[in-house]
N, C-alpha and C positions, 0 to 999 in steps of 0.2 A: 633554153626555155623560150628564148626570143624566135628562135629562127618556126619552134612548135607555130605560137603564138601567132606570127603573119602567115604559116600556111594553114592553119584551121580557119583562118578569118578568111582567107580565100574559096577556100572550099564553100564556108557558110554564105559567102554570098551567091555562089555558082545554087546553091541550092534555094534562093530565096528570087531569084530569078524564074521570070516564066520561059515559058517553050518557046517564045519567037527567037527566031534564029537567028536574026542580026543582035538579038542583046545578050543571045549565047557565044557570038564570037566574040561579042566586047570585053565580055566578063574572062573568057580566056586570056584574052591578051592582056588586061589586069591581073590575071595569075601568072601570066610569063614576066610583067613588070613586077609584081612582088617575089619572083624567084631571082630573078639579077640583082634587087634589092638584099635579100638574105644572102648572095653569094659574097658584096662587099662587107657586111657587116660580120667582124668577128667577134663572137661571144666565148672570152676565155672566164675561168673562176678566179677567184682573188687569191693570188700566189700565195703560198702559206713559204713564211721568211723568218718566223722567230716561235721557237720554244719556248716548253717553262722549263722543262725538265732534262738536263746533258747527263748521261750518264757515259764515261769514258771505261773501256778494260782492254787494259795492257798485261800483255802475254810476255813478258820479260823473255828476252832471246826467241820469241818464236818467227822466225823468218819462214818466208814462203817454203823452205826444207822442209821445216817443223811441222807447219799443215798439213804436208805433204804426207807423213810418217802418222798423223793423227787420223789423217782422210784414208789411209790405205789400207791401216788396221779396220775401222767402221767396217770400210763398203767389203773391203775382202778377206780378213782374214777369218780362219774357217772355225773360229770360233770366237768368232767378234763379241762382245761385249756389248754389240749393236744392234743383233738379230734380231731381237725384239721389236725395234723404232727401227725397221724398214732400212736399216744401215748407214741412216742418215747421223750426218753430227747435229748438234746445234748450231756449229758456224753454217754449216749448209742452209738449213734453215733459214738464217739471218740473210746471209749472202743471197738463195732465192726469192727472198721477200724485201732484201733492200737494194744497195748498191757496191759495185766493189770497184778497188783502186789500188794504187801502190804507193808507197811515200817512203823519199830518201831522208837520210835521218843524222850525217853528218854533222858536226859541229859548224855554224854557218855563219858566215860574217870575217870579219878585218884579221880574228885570229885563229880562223876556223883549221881543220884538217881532215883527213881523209875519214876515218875512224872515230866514232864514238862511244862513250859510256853511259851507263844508265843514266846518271847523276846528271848531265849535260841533256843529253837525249828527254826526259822527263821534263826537264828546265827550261827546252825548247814547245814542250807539247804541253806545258803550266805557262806560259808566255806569252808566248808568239813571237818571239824576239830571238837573236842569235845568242847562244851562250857559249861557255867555255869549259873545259875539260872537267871532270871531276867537280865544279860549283854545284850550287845548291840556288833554285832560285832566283838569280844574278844572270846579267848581260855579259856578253864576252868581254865589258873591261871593266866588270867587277861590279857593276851599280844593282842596287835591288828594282829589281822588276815586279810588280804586282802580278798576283798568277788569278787564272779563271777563276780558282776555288776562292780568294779574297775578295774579286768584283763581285762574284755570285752572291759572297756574302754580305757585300758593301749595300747591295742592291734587297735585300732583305730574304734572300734565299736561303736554306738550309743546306749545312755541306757535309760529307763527308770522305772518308778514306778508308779503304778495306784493299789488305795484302795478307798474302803467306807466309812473308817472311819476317821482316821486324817494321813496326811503325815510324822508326827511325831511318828505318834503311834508303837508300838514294832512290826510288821511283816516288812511295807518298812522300817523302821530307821536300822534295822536290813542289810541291802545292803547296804547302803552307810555312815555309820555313826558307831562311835565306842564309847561307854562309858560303865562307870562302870553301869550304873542301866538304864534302861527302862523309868525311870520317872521325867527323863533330860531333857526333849521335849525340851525345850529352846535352851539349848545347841543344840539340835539334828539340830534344825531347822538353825538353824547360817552353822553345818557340810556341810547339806546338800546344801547351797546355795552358801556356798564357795568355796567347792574345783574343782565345776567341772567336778565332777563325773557324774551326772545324768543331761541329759539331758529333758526331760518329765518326772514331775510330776504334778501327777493329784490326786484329795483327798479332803477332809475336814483338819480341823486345824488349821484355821488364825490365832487362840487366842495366840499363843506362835512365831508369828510373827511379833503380833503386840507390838508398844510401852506400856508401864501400863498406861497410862493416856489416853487411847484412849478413856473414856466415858465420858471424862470429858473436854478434848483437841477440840475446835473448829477448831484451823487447822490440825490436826492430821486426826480429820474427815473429813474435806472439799478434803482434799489431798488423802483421801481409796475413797468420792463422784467423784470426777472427776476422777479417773481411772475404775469407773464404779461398784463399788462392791456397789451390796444393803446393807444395816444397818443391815442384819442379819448377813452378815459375818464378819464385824467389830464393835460386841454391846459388845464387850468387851476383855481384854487381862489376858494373863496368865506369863507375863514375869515384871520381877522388875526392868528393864531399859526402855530406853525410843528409844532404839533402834525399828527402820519401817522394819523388815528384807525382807517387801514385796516392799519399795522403792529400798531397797538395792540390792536385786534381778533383778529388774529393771535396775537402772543406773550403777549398780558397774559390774554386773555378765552378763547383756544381757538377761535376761528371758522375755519374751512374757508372757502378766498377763489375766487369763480370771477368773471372778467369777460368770458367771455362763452358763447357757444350751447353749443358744443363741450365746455370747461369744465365746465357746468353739469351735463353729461349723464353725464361721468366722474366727476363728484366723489360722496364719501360722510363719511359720518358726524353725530352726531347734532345740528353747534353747525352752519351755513352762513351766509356772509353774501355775498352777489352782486348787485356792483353792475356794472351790463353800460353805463352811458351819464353821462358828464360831469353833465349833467340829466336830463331827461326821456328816455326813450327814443323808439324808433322810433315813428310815428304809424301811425296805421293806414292810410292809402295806402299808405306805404312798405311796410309791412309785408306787405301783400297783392300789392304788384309783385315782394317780394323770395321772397316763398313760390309765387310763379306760376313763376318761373327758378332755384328753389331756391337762391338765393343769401347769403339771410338770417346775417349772424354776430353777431347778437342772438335771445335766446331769447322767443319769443313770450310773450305770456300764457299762454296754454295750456301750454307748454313748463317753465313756475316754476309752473304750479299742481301740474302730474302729478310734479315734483322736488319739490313741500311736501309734499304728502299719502305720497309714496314715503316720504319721511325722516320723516314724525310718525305714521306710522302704525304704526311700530314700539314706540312708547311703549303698553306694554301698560295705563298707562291711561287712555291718551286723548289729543286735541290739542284746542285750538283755534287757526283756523286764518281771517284775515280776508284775503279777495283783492279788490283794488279794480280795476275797467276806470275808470281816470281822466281818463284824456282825450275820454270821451264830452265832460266838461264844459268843456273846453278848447276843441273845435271849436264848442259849443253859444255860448262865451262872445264866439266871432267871426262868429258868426251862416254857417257853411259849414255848409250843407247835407250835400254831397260827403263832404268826412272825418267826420264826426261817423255816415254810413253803414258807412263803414269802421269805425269805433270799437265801434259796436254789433255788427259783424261779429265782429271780434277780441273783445271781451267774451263772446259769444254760443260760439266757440269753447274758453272757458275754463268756461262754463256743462256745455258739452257733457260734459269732462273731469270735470267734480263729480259729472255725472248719471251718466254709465257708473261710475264708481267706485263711488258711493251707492245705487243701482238696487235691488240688493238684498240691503240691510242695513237692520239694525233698529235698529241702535247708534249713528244719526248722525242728528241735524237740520242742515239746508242752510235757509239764510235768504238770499233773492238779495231786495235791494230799492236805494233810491239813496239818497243824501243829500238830494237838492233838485231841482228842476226846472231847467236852465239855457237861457235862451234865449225863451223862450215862444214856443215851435216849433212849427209846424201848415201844413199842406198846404190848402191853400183854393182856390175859383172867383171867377173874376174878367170882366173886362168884356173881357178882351183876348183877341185869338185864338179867337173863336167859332165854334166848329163848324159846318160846312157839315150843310146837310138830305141827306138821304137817305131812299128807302122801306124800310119793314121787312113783312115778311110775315106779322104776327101780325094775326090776326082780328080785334082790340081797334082797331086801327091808323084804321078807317074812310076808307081813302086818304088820310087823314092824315101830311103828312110828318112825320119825326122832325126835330126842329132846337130843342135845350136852347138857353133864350136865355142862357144863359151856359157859360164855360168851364171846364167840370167838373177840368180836368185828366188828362193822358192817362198811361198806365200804361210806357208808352215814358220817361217824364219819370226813373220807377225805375232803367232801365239806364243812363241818361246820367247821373245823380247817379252812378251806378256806378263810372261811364269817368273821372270823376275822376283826373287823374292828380299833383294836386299839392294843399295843401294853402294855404289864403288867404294864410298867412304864406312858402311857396311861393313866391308870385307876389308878396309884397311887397318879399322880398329879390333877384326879379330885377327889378325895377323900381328897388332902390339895395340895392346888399348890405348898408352901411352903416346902413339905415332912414332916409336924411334926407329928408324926401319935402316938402320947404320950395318948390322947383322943380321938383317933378314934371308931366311933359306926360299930358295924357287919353290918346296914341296908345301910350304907357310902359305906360299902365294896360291900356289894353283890348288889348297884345298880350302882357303876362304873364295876362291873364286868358285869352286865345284859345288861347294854346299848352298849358294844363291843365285847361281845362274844356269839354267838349262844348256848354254852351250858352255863343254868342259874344254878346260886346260891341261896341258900335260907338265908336268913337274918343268922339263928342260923350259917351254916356253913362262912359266914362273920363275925361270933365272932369270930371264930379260926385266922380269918387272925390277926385281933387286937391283939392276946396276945402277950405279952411283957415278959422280965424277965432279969434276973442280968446276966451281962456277967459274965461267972467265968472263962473264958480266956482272961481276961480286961488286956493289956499293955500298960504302961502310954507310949505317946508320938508317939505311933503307927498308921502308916494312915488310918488302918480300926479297928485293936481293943483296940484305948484308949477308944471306947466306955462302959458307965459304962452300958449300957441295950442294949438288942440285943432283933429282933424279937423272939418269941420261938416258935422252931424246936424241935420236939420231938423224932427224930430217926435220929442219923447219925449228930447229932449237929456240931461235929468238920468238918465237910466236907462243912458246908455253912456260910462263913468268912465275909462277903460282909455289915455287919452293917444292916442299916437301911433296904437298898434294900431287903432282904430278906423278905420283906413284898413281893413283886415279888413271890419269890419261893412260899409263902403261897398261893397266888393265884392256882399257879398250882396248888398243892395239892387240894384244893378245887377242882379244875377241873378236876384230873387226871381218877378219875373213869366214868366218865361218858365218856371220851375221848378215855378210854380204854391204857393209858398213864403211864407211871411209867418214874421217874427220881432217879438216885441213887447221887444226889451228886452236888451241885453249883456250883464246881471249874471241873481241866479238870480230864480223864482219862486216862490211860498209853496201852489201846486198837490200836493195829496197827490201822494203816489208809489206805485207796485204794491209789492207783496212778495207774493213766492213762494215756500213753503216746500215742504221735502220731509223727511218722517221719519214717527215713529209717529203715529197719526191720535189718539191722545190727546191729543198734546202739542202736534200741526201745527193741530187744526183752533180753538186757541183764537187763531190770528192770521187768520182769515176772519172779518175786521170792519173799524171804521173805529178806529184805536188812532193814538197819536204813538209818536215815537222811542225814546223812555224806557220805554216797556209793551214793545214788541220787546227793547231788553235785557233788562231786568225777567225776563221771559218764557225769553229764551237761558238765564241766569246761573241759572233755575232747575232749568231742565232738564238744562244742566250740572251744577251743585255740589250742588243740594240733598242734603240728607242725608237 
C-alpha cells in the first residue's frame, strides 16, 4: 500500500505542473527520487505466528507406503471410489493448499532407540519432549510431562480426542493421561474422566469402564440399558473393581453419554463422552459395506470428527482437538493389504471433514501425519505372472514387441484389494471362532480365505497358513511370548511377535504374489512419515523439512499458547 501510496503522489504532481519544460524535467527527477525511495523500503504484512485452533490427525501406521496405496487407488484404479471428486484424496487436497514435510519418530533422547510405538510416539507428539518405550505421557526417565491437550486447557481452550479404536488405547491416552505402560487402560480410563482435561471424547473402549461383573450383574446392565447403550458395548468388562466409570462420568464429571450413531447426532453440550464399541470399533470393511446399504449404527470417523469441532468450536477461545485413523496400524500389523485400503479410506474421510471445515480460516493449523510406519508395506514386480507381448504403434517401437520381463503389476490388482470383503482376522475366526488353530486343515484356510477375498487360495498353499512350531523365544510369564508354539514364519521370524495372530500374517503371505504385495515385518518401522499441514503460511511453512516428532509439538504448542 506504501509503495501505491508514493507513486500516485508522484504522478499527481506531474499532473498539477504546467507545461514549461524545465519544471517537467524537475518533476521527473522527483519521480526517479521517489522510485529508489520505494526500492529501499520493504513493506511485508504482519507475520501471522499463533492460532487459536490446532487440530492434530494421526494415521496410526500410515507411512509414506500407506499414502502411497491410498493415492494409487484414487488417482488410478479403474474403479476408484474417487471418480467422482476428479480422483483426488482429501490429503491431496490439504497437501495442495498447505505444506508438506517428513518427520522421524524414533524414541529420542538419553534412552532412546531405533524403533518406536504408538504409546511413545504419541507421548513425543503430546510433549515435545523425549520419551520412552511403551509410556504414556512421561519423559524418557519417567517424569510426567504436561501434553498440548492440558496447556490448551490450562489456558482456557476446549479439548478433545476422537479415535477408532478405544479411548484408552496408546495414541488418545497419550494426551491426557500419564503412566508407566500403555496397558493401564483402566487406570487410563479413571485419568481421563477425572481430571477435566478433555472435554469430547469419542472412540470405542467401554470394557475398561465398566464394572468386572457387568456379564453377570442384572442391575449393572439394566443401568448401561437405560442410558441407552446396546449389549454390544457393555457384553463385557476388562477392570477388577466394580467401579461404572461411565456412571461416574455421568453424575460426578458432567459428561453427556452417547453409544451410538444416532445418539451422537442428537446429543449437545459442551463435556461429551461416547463410546460406541466394547473395543475397538467397526473396521473399515465393515464400515464401507455398512455405509454402501446405509446400515451403519456406529458413527464413522468422519461422523466424531464433524460432532468435535460442532462442540469445540463454540469455545470462543479455542480447541484443540487430536483425531486418530488407528486402525490403519492394526491391519498393517497383520500384514492385510485389503483392510488397511479400507482404513485409509475411512481416515481420508475424516481428513475430508477437517479440510471443508478449515478451508477458509485463518485461525486454525491442521497437522495430519502418523505415528510410525507399520508393516513395511510396498507394492513390488515379481517373477510371477509375466505379461504377455504385444505391439504398440508408437514410432519408437521399431517392430519391436512390447514384453516387460517382469511383472510390473496390474492396476485391476487396486479394485480386488477393494472387493475385500472381510478382514484377516475375518477369516480367522471362521476357520475356529474360538482361535484354536492347533488342528487346523489348509482346505479350513483357503476357504475362509476364498469366501472374502477376490484373490483365491488353493488348498496346498492353506497348508502353509497351518504350520506351527516351538517358540524358541518362549518367556515364561510374558503377554505375547510365554507362548510354548508360535505360527511358523520362515524368514525374518523375530520381526513377527504377536503369537497366535500371525496366522493373519500367513494369510498375506499367501496372498502377496498375486496382489503384487511384499510385507517386511509385523511390528512398526523406523521410516519417516509425511505431515501435512494446513493454516497460515507463516506458521505452516516452518514444518516443510526433515524434523522429528518433538519439533512438530514444539512447533503446535507454539502456535497455540505462545504469548
Amino acid at each position: 500500500m506504501l509503495k501505491r501510496s508514493l507513486i500516485a503522489l508522484a504522478i499527481t504532481s506531474t499532473l498539477l505542473v504546467g507545461c514549461n519544460e524545465d519544471d517537467i524535467v524537475e518533476v521527473i527527477k522527483e519521480v526517479e527520487v521517489v522510485k529508489e525511495v520505494v526500492k529501499e523500503i520493504e513493506v511485508t504484512p504482519t507475520p501471522v505466528t499463533q492460532v487459536k485452533n490446532v487440530i492434530l490427525m494421526i494415521g496410526d501406521g500410515m507411512g509414506a507406503q500407506q499414502v502411497g496405496l491410498l493415492e494409487e487407488y484414487a488417482r488410478r484404479a479403474p474403479n476408484s471410489t474417487y471418480n467422482s471428486m476428479n480422483n483426488e484424496t482429501a490429503l491431496t487436497r490439504l497437501g495442495h493448499a498447505g505444506q508438506l514435510g517428513l518427520s522421524l519418530n524414533a524414541p529420542f533422547g538419553a534412552n532412546g532407540s531405533l524403533v518406536v510405538d504408538s504409546a511413545c510416539s504419541a507421548s513425543q507428539l503430546a510433549t515435545g519432549v523425549a520419551a520412552g518405550s511403551e509410556m504414556i505421557g512421561l519423559d524418557d526417565k519417567g517424569n510426567i510431562v504436561e501434553t498440548i491437550l492440558e496447556k490448551a486447557k490450562k489456558a482456557g481452550k476446549a479439548t478433545g480426542l476422537v479415535s477408532d479404536t478405544r479411548i484408552t488405547h496408546a495414541t488418545p491416552a497419550a494426551f491426557a493421561s500419564h503412566q508407566p505402560h500403555r496397558s493401564l487402560e483402566p487406570a487410563i480410563a479413571e485419568e481421563l474422566i477425572s481430571t477435566g482435561m478433555v472435554d469430547v471424547m469419542l472412540s470405542g473402549g467401554a470394557r475398561v469402564f465398566l464394572p468386572s461383573d457387568i456379564k453377570t450383574n442384572d442391575e449393572s446392565r439394566q443401568l448401561m440399558a437405560d442410558l441407552g447403550a446396546p449389549t454390544s458395548v457393555y457384553k463385557k468388562s476388562k477392570r477388577s473393581d466394580e467401579r461404572n466409570l461411565i456412571i461416574e462420568a455421568k453424575e460426578a464429571y458432567g459428561y453427556n453419554l452417547a453409544f451410538d450413531g444416532a445418539q451422537l447426532d442428537s446429543i449437545s453440550g459442551e463435556k461429551i463422552l461416547g463410546l460406541f464399541a466394547n473395543s475397538g470399533m467397526a473396521d473399515g470393511i465393515a464400515y464401507s459395506a455398512c455405509k454402501a446399504d446405509k446400515s451403519c449404527s456406529q458413527p464413522s470417523l468422519r461422523d466424531m470428527t464433524l460432532k468435535a469441532l460442532e462442540v469445540l468450536s463454540q469455545d470462543e477461545d479455542g480447541f484443540f482437538l487430536m483425531i486418530e485413523g488407528g486402525q490403519i496400524d492394526w491391519a498393517g500389523h497383520v500384514n492385510d493389504a485389503g483392510w488397511m485400503l479400507h482404513e485409509l479410506l475411512k481416515f481420508d474421510e475424516a481428513v475430508d471433514a477437517v479440510y471443508e471445515w478449515v478451508k477458509d480460516r485463518n485461525d486454525t493449523l491442521v497437522v495430519v501425519t502418523a505415528d510410525h510406519e507399520t508393516g513395511s508395506f510396498g507394492f513390488s514386480y515379481s517373477r510371477k505372472d509375466l505379461p504377455e507381448g504385444k505391439f504398440l504403434d508408437g514410432d519408437g517401437m521399431q517392430s519391436r514387441e512390447y514384453k516387460p520381463n517382469f511383472n510390473f503389476g496390474s492396476l485391476n490388482n487396486l479394485d480386488r484389494l477393494h472387493a475385500q470383503t472381510g478382514t484377516f482376522y475375518d477369516m480367522m475366526s471362521q476357520v475356529n471362532s474360538d482361535w484354536d488353530f492347533s488342528n487346523t486343515l489348509g482346505k479350513e484356510w483357503a476357504d475362509a480365505v476364498n469366501a472374502h477375498s477376490d484373490f483365491k487360495i488353493s488348498d496346498q498353499q492353506g497348508d502353509a497358513i497351518t504350520e506351527r512350531e516351538a517358540n524358541e523365544y518362549h518367556v515364561d510369564g510374558h503377554k505375547y511370548l510365554s507362548a510354548t508354539e508360535f505360527p511358523k514364519i520362515n524368514d525374518f521370524k523375530e520381526f513377527f511377535v504377536y503369537g497366535d495372530e500371525l496366522h493373519a500374517n500367513l494369510i498375506g503371505r499367501a496372498l502377496s504374489a498375486d496382489q503384487n504385495v511384499v510385507w517386511g515385518t509385523g511390528t512398526h518401522t523406523a521410516a519417516p512419515v509425511p505431515v501435512y499441514v494446513f493454516g497460515p503460511q507463516d506458521i505452516t511453512r516452518q514444518f516443510s523439512t526433515m524434523q522429528h516428532h518433538v519439533d512438530i509439538a514444539n512447533k503446535m504448542m507454539v502456535a497455540l499458547l505462545a504469548e
